[in-house]
C-alpha positions as CSV (number, residue, x, y, z in Angstrom):
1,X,51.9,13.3,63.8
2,X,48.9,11.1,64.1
3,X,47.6,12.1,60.8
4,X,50.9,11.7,58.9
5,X,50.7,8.1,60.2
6,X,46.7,7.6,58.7
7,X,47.5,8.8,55.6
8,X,50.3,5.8,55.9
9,X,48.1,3.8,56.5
10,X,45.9,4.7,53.7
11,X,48.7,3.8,51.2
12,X,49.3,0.8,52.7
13,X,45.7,0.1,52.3
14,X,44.9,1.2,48.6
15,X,48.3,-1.1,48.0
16,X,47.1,-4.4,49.6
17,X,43.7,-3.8,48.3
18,X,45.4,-3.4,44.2
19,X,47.5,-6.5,45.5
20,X,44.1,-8.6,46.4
21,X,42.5,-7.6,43.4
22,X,45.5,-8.7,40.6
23,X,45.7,-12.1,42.9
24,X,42.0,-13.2,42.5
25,X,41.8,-11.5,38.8
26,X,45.0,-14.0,38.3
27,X,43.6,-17.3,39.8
28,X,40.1,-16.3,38.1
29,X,42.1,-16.8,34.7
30,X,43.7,-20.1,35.7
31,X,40.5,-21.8,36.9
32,X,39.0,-20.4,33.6
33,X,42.0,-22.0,31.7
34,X,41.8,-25.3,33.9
35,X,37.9,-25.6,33.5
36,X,38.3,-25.0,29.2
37,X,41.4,-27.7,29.3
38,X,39.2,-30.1,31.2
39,X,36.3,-29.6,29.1
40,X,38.7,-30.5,26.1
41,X,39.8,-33.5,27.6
42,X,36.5,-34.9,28.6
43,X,35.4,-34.2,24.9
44,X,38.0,-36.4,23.5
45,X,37.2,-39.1,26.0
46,X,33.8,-39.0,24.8
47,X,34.7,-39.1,21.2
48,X,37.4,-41.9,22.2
49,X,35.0,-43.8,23.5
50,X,32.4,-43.5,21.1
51,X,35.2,-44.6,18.3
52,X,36.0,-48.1,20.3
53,X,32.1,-48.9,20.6
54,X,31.8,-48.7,16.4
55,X,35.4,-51.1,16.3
56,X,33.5,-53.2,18.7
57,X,30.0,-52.9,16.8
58,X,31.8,-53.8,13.3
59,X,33.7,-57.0,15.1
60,X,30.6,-58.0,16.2
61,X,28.6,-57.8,13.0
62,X,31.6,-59.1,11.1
63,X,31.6,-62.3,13.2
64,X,27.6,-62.7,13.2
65,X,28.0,-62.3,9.0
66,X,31.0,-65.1,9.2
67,X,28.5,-67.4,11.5
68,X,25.7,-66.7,9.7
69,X,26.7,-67.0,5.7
70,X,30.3,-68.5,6.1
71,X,31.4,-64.8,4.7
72,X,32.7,-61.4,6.1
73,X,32.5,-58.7,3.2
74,X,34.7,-55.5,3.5
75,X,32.2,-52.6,4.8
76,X,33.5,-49.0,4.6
77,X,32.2,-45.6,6.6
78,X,29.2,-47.4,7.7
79,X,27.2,-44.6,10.2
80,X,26.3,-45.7,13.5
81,X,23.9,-43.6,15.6
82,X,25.3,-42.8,19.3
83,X,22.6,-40.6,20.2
84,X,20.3,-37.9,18.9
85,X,23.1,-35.2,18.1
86,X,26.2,-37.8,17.7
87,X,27.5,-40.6,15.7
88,X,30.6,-42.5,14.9
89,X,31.9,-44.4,11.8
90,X,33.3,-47.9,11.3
91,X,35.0,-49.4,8.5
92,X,36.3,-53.1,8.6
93,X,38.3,-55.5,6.9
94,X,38.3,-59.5,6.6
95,X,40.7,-61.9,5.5
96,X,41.3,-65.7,6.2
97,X,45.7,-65.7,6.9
98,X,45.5,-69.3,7.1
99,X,43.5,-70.7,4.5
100,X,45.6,-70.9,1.4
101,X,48.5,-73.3,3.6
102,X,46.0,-74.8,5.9
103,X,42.5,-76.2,6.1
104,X,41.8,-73.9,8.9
105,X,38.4,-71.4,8.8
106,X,40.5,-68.7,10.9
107,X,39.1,-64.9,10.2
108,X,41.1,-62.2,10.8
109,X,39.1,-59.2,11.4
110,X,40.5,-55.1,11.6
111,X,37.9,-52.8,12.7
112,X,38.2,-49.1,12.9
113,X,35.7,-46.4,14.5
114,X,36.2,-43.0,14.2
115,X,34.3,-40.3,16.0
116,X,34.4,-36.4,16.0
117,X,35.4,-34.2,13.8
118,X,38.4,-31.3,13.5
119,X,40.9,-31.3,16.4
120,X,38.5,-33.8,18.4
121,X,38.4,-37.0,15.9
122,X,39.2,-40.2,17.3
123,X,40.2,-43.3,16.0
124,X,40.2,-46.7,17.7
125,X,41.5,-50.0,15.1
126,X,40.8,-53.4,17.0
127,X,41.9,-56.4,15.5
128,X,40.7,-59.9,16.2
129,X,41.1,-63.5,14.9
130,X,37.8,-65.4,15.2
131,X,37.7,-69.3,14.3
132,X,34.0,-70.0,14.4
133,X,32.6,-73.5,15.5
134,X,31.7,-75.9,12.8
C-alpha cells in the first residue's frame, strides 16, 4: 500500500511541477510584451517631445526675424539638431490677418516640428499671434 500511495504522489508532483513551469513561461511572455509596449511608448514620447521643441524653436526665430527686420519669411523642413544621433524638422508660416482692414502689426505665426520616422513620427503645429512693440 505505501508504495501505491508514492507513486501518487509522484504524479501529483510531475503535475504541479508542468503547472509551475507553463505559469512562469506565461508571465515571462507578458512582462516581455509589457517591457516592448513600454519601450514603444516612451519612444513616441521622446519623438513627441522633440517635435514641440522645433514648433517652439521656429516661433521663436519667426518672432526674433519679425523684431529684428519687421519681416517673417515662410521657412520649410529646416533641420534642427537634437543630439548626436537625432534631429527634428520645423516648417513655419507667417501672415499679418489684420493688416489689410486695420493699421494693426499683428503676426500670426503656425509652426510645425516633426520628429521620427516610420510608425514613430510625430508632429506638433503651434500657433501664435505676436504683436511686437513699436
Amino acid at each position: 500500500m505505501c508504495g501505491i500511495n508514492r507513486r501518487r504522489q509522484q504524479g501529483a508532483s510531475l503535475i504541479t511541477a508542468i503547472f509551475l513551469i507553463t505559469a512562469l513561461a506565461v508571465l515571462a511572455a507578458l512582462m516581455t510584451k509589457l517591457t516592448q509596449f513600454g519601450n514603444t511608448k516612451t519612444i513616441k514620447e521622446w519623438y513627441s517631445a522633440q517635435a514641440l521643441y522645433a514648433a517652439e524653436s521656429a516661433i521663436s526665430a519667426a518672432a526674433y526675424d519679425i523684431v529684428d527686420s519687421d519681416d517673417c519669411a515662410d521657412r520649410n523642413n529646416i533641420n534642427v539638431t537634437v543630439d548626436s544621433k537625432s534631429s527634428a524638422i520645423y516648417s513655419v508660416t507667417c501672415n499679418q490677418p489684420g493688416l489689410g482692414t486695420h493699421d494693426v502689426n499683428l503676426y500670426e505665426i503656425t509652426a510645425t516640428g516633426t520628429a521620427g520616422n516610420g510608425s514613430y513620427q510625430a508632429q506638433r503645429r503651434i500657433v501664435v499671434q505676436f504683436l511686437p512693440d513699436g
